[in-house]
C-alpha positions as CSV (number, residue, x, y, z in Angstrom):
1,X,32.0,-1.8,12.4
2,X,28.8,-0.8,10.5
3,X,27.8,2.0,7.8
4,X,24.0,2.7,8.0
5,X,21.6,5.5,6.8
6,X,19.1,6.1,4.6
7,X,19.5,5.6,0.7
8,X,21.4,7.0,-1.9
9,X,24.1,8.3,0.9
10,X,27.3,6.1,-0.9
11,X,27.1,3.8,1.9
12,X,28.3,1.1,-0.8
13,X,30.9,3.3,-2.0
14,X,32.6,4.1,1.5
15,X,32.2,0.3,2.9
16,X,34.2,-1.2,0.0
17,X,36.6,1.8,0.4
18,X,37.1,0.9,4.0
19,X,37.3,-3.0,3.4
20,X,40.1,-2.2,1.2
21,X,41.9,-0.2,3.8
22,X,41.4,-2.3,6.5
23,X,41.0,-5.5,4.9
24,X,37.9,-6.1,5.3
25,X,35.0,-8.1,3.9
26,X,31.2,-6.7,3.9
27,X,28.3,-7.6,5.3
28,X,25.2,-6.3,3.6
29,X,22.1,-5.3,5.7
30,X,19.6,-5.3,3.1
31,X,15.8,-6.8,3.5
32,X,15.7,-7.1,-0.5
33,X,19.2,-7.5,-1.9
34,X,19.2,-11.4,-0.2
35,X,16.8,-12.5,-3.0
36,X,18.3,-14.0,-5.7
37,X,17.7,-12.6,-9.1
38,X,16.0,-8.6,-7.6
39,X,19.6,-6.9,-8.7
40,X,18.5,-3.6,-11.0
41,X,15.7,-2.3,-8.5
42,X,17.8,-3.4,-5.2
43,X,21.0,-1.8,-6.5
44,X,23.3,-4.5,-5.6
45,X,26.9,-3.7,-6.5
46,X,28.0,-5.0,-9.8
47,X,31.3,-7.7,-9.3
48,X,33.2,-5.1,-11.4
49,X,32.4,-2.4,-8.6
50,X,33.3,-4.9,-5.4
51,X,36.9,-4.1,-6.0
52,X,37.6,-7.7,-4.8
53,X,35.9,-7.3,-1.9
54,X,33.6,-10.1,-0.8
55,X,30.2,-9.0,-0.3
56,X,28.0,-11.6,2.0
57,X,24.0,-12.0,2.7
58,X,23.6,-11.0,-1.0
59,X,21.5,-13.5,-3.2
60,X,21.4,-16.0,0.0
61,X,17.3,-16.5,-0.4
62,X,14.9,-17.6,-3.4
63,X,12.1,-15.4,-4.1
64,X,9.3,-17.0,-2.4
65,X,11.1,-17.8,1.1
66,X,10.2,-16.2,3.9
67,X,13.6,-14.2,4.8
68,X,12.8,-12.3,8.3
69,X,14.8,-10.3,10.7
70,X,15.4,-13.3,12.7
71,X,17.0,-15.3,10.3
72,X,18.8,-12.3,8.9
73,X,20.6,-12.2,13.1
74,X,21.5,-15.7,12.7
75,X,23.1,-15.6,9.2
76,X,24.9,-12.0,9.8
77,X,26.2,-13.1,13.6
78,X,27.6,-16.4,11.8
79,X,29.5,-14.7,8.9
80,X,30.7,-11.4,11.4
81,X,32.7,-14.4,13.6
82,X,33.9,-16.3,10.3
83,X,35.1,-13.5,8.9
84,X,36.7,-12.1,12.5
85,X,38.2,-15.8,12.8
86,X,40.0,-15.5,9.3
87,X,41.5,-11.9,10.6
88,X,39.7,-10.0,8.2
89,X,37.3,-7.1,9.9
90,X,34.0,-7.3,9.0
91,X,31.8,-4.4,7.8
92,X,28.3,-4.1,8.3
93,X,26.6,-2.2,5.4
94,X,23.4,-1.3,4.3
95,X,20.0,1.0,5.4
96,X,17.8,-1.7,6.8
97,X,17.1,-0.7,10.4
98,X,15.5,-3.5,11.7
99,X,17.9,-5.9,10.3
100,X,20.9,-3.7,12.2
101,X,18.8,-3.4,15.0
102,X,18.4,-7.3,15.2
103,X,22.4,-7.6,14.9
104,X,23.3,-5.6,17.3
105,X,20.6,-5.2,19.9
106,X,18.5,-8.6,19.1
107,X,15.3,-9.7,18.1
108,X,11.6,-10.7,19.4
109,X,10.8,-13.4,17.4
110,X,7.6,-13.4,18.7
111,X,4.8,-16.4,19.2
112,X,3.9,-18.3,16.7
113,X,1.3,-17.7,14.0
114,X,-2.4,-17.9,14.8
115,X,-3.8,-19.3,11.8
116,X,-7.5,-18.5,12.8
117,X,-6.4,-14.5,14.0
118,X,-4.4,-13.8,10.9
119,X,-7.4,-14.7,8.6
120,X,-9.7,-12.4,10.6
121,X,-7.2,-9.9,10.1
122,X,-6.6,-10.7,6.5
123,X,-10.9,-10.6,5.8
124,X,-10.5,-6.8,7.7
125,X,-7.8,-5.9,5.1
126,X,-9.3,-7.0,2.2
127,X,-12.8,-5.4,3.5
128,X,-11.3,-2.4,4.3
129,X,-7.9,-2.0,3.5
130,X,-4.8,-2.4,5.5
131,X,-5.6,1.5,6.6
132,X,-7.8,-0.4,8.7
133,X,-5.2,-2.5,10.1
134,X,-3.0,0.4,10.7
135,X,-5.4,2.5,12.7
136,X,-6.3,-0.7,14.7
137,X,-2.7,-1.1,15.7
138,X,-2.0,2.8,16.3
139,X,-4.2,2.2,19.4
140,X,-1.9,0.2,21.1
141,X,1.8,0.4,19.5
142,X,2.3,4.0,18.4
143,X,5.7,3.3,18.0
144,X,5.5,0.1,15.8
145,X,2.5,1.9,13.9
146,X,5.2,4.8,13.3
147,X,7.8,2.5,11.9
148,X,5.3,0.3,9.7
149,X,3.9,1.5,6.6
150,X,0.1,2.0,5.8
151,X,0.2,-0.7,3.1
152,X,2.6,-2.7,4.6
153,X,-0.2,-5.9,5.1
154,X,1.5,-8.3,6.4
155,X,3.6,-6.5,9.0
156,X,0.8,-4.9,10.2
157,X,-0.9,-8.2,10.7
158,X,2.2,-9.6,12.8
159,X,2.5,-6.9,15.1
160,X,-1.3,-6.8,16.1
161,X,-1.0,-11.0,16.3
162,X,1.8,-10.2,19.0
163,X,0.1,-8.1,21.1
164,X,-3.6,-9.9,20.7
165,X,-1.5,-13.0,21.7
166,X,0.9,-12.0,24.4
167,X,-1.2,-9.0,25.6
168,X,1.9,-6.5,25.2
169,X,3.0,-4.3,22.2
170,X,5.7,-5.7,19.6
171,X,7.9,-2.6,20.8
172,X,8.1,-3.5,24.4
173,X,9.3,-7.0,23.9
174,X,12.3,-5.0,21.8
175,X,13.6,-4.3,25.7
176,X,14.0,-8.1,26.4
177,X,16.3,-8.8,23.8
178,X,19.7,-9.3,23.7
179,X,22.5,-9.1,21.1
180,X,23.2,-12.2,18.8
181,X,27.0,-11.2,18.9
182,X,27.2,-10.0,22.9
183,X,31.2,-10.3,22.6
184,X,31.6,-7.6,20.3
185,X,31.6,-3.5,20.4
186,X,30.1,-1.9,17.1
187,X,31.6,1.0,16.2
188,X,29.0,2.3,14.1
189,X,28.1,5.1,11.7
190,X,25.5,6.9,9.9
191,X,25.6,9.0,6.6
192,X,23.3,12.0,6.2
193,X,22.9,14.9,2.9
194,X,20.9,17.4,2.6
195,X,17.3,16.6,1.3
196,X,18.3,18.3,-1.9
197,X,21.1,16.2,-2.5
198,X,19.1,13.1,-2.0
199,X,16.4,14.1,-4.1
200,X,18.9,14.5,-7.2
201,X,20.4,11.3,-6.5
202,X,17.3,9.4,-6.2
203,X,16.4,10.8,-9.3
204,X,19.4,9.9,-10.8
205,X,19.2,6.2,-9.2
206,X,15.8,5.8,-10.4
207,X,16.7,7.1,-14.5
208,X,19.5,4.1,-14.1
209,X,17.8,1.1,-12.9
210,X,15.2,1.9,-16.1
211,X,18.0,2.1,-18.3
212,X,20.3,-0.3,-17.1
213,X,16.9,-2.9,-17.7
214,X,14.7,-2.8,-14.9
215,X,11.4,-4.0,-16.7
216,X,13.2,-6.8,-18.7
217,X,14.5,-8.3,-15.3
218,X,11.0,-8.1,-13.9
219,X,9.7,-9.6,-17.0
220,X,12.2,-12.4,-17.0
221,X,11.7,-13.4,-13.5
222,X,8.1,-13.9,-13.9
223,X,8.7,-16.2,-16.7
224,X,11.3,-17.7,-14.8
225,X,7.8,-18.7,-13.0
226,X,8.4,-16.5,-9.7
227,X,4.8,-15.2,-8.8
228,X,3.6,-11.2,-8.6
229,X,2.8,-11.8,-5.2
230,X,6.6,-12.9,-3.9
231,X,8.0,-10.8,-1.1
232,X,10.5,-9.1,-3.1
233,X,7.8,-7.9,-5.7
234,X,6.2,-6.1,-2.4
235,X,8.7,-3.6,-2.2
236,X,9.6,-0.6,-3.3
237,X,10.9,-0.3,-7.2
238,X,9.7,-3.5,-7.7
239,X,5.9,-2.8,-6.7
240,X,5.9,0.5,-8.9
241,X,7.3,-1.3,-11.7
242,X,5.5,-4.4,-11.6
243,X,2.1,-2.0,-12.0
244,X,3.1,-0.3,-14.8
245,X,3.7,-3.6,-16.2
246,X,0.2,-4.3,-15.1
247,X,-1.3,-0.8,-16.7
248,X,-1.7,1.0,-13.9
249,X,0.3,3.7,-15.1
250,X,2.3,4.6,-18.3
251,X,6.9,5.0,-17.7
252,X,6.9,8.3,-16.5
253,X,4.6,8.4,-14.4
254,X,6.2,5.4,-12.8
255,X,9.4,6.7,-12.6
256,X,8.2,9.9,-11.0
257,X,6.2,7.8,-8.2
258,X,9.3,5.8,-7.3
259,X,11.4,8.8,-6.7
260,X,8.9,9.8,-4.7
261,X,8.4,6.9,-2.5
262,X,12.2,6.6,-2.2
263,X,12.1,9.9,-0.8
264,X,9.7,9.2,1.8
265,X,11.6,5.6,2.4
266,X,15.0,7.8,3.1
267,X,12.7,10.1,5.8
268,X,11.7,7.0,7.4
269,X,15.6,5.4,7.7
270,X,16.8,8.7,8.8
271,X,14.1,8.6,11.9
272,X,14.5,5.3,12.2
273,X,18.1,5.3,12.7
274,X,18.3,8.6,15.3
275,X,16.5,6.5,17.5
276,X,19.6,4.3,17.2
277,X,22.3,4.8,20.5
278,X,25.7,4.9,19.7
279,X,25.3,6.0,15.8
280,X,28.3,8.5,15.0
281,X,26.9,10.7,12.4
282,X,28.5,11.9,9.4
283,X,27.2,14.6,7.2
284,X,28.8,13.9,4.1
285,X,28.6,11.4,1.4
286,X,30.0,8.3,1.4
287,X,32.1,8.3,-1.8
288,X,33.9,11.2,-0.8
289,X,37.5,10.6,0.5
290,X,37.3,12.8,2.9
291,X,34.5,10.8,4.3
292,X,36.6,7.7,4.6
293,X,39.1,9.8,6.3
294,X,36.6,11.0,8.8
295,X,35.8,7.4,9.8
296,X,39.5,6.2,10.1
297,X,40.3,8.8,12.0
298,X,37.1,8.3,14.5
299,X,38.4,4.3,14.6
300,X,41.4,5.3,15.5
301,X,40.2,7.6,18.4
302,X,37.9,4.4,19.5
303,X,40.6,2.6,19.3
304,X,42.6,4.4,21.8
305,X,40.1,5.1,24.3
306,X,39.9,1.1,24.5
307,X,43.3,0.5,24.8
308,X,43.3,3.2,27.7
309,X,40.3,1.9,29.8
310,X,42.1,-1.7,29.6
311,X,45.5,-0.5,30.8
């Protein structure tokens, strides 16, 4: 089974709460939480919090490897059958759509890289920005230019290498992929709140990950010799912070910006994931009981509709 959405639902809180009622062990599906040592800004759950539920994918890749969707298939479709094959039920958590969409639909890995393309692309970037790139790829993959962000450099380069290279669209080679774990049925559901409710707990999110030491950490993991320009630093918290470390802009000012940016990030999940088929959508919070009872009970109903189209 899988709990997705966008952030700051309490997907964390209602995927250990499950685990423990179904004995279960989580699977995180989260682009940022499978660096080691990016745990304030990537709000990974504290052991004290896991309840004794394992967590896996979580601190699984150094700082400088390149950890893509394709890999991520290949790691989560191994642990899903371990854990299945030990009786336990896995639990698919976390807001990354294109991780869950390479689960449980597949992936395009795509050609491989054209050295000479990608530094053309790179001299139009740094020329004119990766606005550039973005435009440029709008033209031909609407749908991929949608999904990636304006700034996002090195995604934008990959998906106009693809279609340069094969001649069609990232998107449309989405269509010729096929599942990584073909012998399973996901039941799978989404948390949604209210915009209001998700700006106060970003808000609240954000004032935490300050306090509980956010800075520090990035301080200590560049003396721990991990460099500004490492993946993890790209994203967001990390990028925000890592400027105002840099004097681009005093605390609160920083603070404010992330909120922001997390705000636009949740948009994004939320119309990345109602694309999604088969998503059953909950409009509630995940910490609240009655949310975990809303979920048993619709495993329950899948469950029996199963058991009746096999008799």
């Amino acid at each position: 089974m899988a709990i997705v959405g966008p952030t700051a639902t309490g997907k964390s809180a209602l995927g250990i709460a499950l685990a423990r009622r179904l004995d279960g062990e989580i699977v995180a599906c989260d682009s940022t939480a499978v660096y080691r040592g990016f745990d304030i800004g990537t709000d990974k759950v504290p052991p004290a919090e896991k309840q004794g539920v394992p967590h896996h994918l979580v601190d699984v890749a150094d700082p400088t490897e390149e950890y893509s969707a394709a890999r991520y298939a290949r790691d989560a479709s191994t642990v899903v059958r371990d854990i299945t094959a030990r009786g336990k039920q896995p639990i698919l958590v976390g807001g990354t759509g294109l991780y869950y969409r390479a689960l449980t639909r597949g992936f395009f890995p795509g050609p491989g890289r054209d050295r000479a393309l990608r530094a053309r692309l790179e001299r139009i970037a740094d020329r004119r920005g990766s606005e550039r790139l973005h435009r440029m790829l709008g033209r031909f993959d609407t749908t991929a230019a949608a999904r990636i962000q304006s700034r996002d450099r090195k995604r934008l380069i990959r998906a106009i290498e693809v279609y340069l290279v094969t001649g069609r669209p990232l998107t449309s080679h989405f269509a010729d992929t096929t599942s990584p774990l073909p012998e399973y049925d996901v039941a799978a559901f989404a948390l949604m709140i209210p915009p209001e409710s998700t700006a106060e707990r970003v808000a609240t999110r954000v004032a935490a990950q300050f306090d509980q030491g956010l800075l520090g950490e990035i301080r200590m993991l560049l003396l721990a010799g991990v460099p500004p320009t490492a993946h993890p630093f790209t994203g967001l918290v990390y990028r925000q912070a890592l400027e105002h470390l840099n004097g681009v802009r005093d605390e609160a000012a920083t603070r404010e910006l992330i909120v922001r940016e997390n705000r636009k990030y949740s948009r994004r999940q939320l119309i990345w994931f109602r694309k999604e088929p088969n998503l059953q959508w909950i409009h509630a919070a995940g910490e609240r009981p009655e949310t975990l009872e809303e979920v048993v009970r619709a495993l329950t109903a899948v469950e029996i509709r199963r058991d009746a189209s096999d008799s």
